[in-house]
N, C-alpha and C positions, 0 to 999 in steps of 0.2 A: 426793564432795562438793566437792574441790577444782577438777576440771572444771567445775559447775555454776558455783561462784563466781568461776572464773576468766570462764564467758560472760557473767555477768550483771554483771560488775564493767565489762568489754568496753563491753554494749550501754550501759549506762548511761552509760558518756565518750562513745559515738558519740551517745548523745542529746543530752547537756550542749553537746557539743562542736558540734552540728548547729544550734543556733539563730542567726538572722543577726539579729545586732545592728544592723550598719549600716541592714536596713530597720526595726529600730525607733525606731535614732537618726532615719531620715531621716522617718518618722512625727511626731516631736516635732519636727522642725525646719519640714515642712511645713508644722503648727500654727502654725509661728509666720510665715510667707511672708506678706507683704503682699500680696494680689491684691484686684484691684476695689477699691483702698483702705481694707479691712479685714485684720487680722488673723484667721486662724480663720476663712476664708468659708464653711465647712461649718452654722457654727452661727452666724454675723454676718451672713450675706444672707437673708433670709426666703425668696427663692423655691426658691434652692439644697438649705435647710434643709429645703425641704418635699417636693424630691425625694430629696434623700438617704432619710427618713422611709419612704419609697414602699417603699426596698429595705433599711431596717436588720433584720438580726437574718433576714433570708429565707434559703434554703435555698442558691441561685445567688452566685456570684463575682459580686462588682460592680467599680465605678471611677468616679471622679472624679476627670479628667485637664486640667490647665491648659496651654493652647497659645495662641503667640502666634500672631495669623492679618493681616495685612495691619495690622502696627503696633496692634493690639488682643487684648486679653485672649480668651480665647474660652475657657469652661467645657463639657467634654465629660461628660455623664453616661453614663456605660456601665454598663448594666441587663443582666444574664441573661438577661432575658427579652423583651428588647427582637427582631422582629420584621426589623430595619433599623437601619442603622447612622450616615443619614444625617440623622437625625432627633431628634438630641438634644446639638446645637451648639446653645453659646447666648451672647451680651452678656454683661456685668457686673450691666445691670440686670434681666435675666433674658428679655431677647427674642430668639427662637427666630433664629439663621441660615436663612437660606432656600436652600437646597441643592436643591431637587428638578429645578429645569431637568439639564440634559442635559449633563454634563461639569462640574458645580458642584460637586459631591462627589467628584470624580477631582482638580478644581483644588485644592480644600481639604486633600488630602491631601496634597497633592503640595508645596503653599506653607505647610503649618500646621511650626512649630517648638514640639518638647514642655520646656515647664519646668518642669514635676515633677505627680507622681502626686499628689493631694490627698487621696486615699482609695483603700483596696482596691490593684487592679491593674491594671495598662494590657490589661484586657482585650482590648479591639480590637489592641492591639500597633500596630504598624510597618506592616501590609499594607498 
């Protein structure tokens, strides 16, 4: 019996001890990040709000990543089940980047700087 409680005493500090605060602190702090001259743009810009909506609560990792792009805000929605990755850059006021020409989405990547996850995960990452 004393083996048993000595693993289970174990797993339970590796679980306690496994949760990252920092992304939950940086979760509330994101909350509170001025972008597009809102607080909260998750649930303060309607059109943002209506994609997030698209993917809450679904089955797929998602993201909502803010990057500066050519001295402007640029909101990156990154869906699970998104198809393409080039395609879901957007304004403040919610108007789609236009990426599709021919090295427009290599430039974008290459010139965007990331200022914080707003939601979920930097899916897309870094590639």
């Amino acid at each position: 019996m004393k083996k048993y409680t000595y693993y289970l005493s174990l797993l339970l500090f590796v679980i306690l001890t496994a949760c990252d605060k920092d992304a939950e602190l940086e979760g509330v702090a994101n909350r509170q990040l001025e972008v597009c001259g809102v607080k909260d743009p998750i649930n303060n810009l309607k059109w943002l709000n209506d994609q997030f909506k698209l993917f809450l609560g679904g089955p797929l990792i998602n993201g909502i990543v803010l990057y500066r792009y050519k001295d402007k805000e640029v909101i990156e929605v990154q869906n699970g089940l998104a198809s393409s990755t080039n395609q879901h850059q957007y304004y403040c006021d919610g108007e789609k980047l236009n990426l599709d020409g021919p090295g427009s989405f290599a430039q974008f990547k290459k010139d965007r700087e990331e200022i914080a996850v707003l939601y979920g995960t930097n899916l897309w990452g870094k590639w």
